[in-house]
N, C-alpha and C positions, 0 to 999 in steps of 0.2 A: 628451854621453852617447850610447850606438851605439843604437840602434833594436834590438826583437826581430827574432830572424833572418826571418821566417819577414814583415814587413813592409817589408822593405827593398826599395826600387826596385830598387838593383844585383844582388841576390839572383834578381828576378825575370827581369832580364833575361840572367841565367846561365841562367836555367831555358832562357829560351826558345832561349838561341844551341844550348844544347845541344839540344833535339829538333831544333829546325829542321838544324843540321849536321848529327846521323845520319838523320835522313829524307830526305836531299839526300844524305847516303851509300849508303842502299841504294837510292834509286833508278836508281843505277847499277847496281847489283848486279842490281839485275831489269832491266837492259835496258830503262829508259822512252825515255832518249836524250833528256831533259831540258836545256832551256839552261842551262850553267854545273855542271849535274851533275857533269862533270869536273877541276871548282875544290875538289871537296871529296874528295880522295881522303884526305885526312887525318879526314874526318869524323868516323870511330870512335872518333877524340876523346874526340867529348860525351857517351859512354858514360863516360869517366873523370871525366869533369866533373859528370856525374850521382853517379857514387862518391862526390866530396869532397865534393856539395853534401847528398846522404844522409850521410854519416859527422858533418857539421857538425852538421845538423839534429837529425835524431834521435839523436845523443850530445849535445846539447845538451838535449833532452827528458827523457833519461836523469837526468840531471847537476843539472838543476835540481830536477827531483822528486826527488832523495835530497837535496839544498842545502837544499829546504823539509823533508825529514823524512817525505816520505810515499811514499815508490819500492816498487813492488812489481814485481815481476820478471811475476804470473798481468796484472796491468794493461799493464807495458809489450809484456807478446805478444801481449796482444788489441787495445791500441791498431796493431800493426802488421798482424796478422792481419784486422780490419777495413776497415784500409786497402787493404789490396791485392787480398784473396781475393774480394771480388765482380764488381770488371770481370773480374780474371783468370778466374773460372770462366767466366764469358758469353763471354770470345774463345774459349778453348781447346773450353768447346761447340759454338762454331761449328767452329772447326777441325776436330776429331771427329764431328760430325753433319751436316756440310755440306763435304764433302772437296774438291766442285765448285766453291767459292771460296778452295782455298789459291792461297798464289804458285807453292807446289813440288807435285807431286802425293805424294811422297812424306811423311813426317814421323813423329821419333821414335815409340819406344812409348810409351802414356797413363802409364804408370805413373811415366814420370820427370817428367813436368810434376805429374802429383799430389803427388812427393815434393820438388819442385825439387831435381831432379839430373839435368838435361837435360845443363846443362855438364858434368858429369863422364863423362857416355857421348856423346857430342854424335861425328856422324858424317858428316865436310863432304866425303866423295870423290864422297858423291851430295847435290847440292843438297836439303837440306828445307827441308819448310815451317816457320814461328815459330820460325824457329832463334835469333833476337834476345832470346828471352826467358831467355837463357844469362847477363844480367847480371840478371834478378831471381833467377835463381836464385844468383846470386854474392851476392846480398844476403841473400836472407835466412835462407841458410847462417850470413854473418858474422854477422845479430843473433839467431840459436842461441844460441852462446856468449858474446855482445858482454857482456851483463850478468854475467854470470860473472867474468869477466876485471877489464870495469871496478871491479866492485867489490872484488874482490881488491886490485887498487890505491889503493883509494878505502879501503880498510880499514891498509892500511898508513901513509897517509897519508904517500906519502914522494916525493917533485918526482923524486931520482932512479930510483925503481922503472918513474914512469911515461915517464921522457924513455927510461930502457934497454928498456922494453916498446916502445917506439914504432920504438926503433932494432932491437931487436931482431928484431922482425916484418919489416921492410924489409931489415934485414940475410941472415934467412932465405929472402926469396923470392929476392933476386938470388943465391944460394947456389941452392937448389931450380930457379931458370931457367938459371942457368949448367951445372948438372946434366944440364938433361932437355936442352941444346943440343945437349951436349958425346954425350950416350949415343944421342938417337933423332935431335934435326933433322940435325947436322953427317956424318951418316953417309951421307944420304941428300941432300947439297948440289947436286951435281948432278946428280938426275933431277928435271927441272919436275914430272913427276906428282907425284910421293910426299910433296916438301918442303913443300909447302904445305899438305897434310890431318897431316903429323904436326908440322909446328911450330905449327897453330893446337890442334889437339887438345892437343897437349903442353904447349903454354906461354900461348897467348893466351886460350883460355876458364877451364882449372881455377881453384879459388877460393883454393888456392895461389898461384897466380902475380899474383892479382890485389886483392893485400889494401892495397897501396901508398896509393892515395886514401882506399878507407876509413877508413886507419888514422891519417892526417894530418889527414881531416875531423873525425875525434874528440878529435882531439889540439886541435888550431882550439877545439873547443866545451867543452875541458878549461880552456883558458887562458880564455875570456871568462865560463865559471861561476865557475872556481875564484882565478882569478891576474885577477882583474876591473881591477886597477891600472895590470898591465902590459898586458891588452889594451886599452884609453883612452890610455895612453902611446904604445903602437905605433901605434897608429890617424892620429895623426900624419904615418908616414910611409909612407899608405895608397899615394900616387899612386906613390911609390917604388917599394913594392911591386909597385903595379900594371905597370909599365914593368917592374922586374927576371921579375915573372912569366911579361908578354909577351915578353922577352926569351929565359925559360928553353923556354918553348911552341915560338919560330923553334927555338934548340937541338934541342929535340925532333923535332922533320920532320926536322929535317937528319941524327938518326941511325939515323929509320926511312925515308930514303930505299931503303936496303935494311933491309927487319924482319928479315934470315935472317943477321948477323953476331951474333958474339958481342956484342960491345960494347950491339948494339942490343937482342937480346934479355935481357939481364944489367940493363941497366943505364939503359934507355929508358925502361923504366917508371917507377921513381924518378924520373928527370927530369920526365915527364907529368905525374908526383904533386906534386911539388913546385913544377913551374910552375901548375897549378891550384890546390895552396894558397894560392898570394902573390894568385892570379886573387880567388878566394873570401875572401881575406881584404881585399884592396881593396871587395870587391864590400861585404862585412857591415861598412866605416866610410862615411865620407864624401868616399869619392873620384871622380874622375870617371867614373867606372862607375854608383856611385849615385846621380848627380844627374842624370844621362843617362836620364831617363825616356822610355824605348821607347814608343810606342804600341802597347795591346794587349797588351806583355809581362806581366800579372797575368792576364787571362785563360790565355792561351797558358802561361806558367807554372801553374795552378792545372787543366789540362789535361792537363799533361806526360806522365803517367804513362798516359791514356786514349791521348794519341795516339801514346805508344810501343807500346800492345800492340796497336792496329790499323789501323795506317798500312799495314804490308806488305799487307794483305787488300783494305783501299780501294788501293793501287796494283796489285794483281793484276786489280781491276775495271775499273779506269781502263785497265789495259793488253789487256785483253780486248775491251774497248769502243770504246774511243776512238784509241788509240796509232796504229793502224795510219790511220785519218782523217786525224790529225793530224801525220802524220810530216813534211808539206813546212809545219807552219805551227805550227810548237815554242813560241813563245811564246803561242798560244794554246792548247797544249794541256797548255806547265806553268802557266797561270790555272786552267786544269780539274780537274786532277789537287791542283792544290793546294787547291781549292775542294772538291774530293771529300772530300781529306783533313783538313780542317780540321772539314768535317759530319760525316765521321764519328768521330771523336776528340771532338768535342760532343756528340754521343747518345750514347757510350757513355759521356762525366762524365755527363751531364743523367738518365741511367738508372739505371746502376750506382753509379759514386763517387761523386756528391754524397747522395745517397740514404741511400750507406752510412758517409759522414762525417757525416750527422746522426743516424744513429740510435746513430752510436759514440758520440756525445756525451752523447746521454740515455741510455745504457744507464752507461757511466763516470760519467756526475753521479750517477743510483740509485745507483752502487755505493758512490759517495760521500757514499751518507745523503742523500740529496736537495737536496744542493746545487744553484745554477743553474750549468747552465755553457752558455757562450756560442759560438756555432757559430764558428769561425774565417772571417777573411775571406778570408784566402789559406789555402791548403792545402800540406802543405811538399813536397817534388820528387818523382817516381817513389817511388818507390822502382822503378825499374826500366828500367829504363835500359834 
């Protein structure tokens, strides 16, 4: 029998390969000049990876609270709203009230992190600052509508509504990205300036083009609520998977060695998504993903989300401070940097998010007529990737 998601070894230590690989991606981005920084140019990854392990989890939240009978659409927004809005308000006040510790000195208007619609106006010809926070906003765009949708299918009660819902949506984006290639990237292929601020604006941040993971981690958490049979039968052929996934991930590099082809824009993302479903779905049985207990990955995973929203702030300190010391002695100054960031991704859980995971708890138990409810041990991924 598969363990709850949200207790699994393997689960955790998806959590952690993904912060730790995009914090080892933008630390190139800012110029730390970190040992091995240069191994992870695929990093941007774990931002997908973060997608399917959100789309798993919390459509699995979803899915079991209407399975029990008690799903409310006012509950599951405040469970998510909860979740997220208290560290996030404390960075972005920093960022807004304390300008002299961004990375960028520049950074969008307030009003799109107030609405999470950064990514939809998101403006990379001049470096800003918290530009990273373009997949919470991709998030919680999706679970806007997510309950709506689900239960539209969940009310039909029909296996093909939701497997054509599922193709569907993935059918549409690589339609929608072969589009924006074809009208705004491919026009502009050969000037270095221009390609790169409108095929990231165009195609790699909107929450169009990047519904791919979500929408396979939901689909993950539709089979193990609903089709319980076949997920225990699969599970089986966990390690399988696990290898065809890691198979499909090499795949993947290999067609965004150039991100600015069709092929790769249309049709890379799929492949991401699907290589990290078979990843996520090795991870939530019992295959050597999850027996492979990390050390530290449950912290580090139950963290994830603090040390995504303020990793870039503690390496703009780090680089303000230290960088320029450290530049002939790189191994001791990614100990530093990474000691930096690790503090401060733990005071912001230890302040904000743990804080605000227990009081979600006792405020959702009241709402539930005073039942007890039990703090969680593990806390489920970002939501933010």
């Amino acid at each position: 029998m598969s363990q709850a998601p949200s207790r699994l070894a393997g689960l955790d230590s998806l959590r952690m390969i993904a912060i730790v690989t995009v914090m080892l991606f933008h630390s190139g981005l800012l110029r730390l000049k970190l040992p091995m920084a240069g191994w992870f140019s695929f990093g941007w990854m774990g931002v997908d990876l973060f997608f399917l392990l959100s789309g798993y989890l919390i459509g699995g939240q979803l899915f079991e609270s209407w399975q029990a009978g008690r799903f409310s659409a006012g509950r599951f927004y405040a469970r998510r709203l909860m979740r997220t809005l208290p560290a996030y308000i404390l960075i972005v006040a920093v960022y807004f009230l304390l300008p002299s510790l961004r990375e960028n000195p520049e950074i969008q208007p307030f009003w799109q992190f107030a609405s999470f619609t950064e990514n939809l106006f998101i403006d990379i010809t001049h470096s800003k600052a918290f530009s990273h926070v373009w997949s919470l906003c991709v998030e919680e765009q999706f679970y806007l509508f997510m309950p709506l949708i689900a239960l539209l299918a969940l009310r039909l009660r029909s296996l093909k509504v939701g497997v054509g819902l599922i193709l569907g949506v993935i059918l549409l984006g690589v339609w929608i990205r072969y589009h924006q290639w074809a009208t705004v990237v491919m026009p502009v292929l050969g000037d270095d300036e221009l390609k790169w601020p409108r095929y990231f604006e165009a195609i790699y941040y909107p929450t169009w083009c990047r519904m791919d993971e979500l929408v396979l981690g939901v689909a993950l958490a539709a089979m193990r609520v609903f089709r319980r049979q076949w997920w225990e039968a699969s599970g089986r052929f966990a390690n399988v998977m696990l290898l065809a996934g890691l198979g499909l991930l090499w795949l993947a590099c290999r067609m965004f060695d150039d991100r600015f082809t069709l092929v790769s824009s249309a049709l890379g993302y799929p492949v991401v998504a699907m290589s990290m479903a078979l990843i996520v779905f090795a991870g939530a049985h019992r295959s050597l993903l999850s027996r492979w207990r990390i050390p530290g990955a449950g912290l580090m995973a139950a963290m994830a989300y603090s040390l995504y929203l303020s990793h870039k702030l503690v390496m703009a300190a780090y680089r303000e401070t230290f960088s320029a010391r450290f530049a002939d002695q790189p191994v001791i100054g990614w100990a530093i940097c990474a000691a930096m960031v690790l503090l401060g991704g733990y005071a912001l859980y230890r302040i904000a998010e743990r804080p605000s995971l227990y009081w979600r708890e006792r405020l959702l138990g009241w709402l539930d007529r005073g039942q007890a409810v039990k703090l969680p041990e593990a806390n489920p991924v970002q939501s933010g990737a």
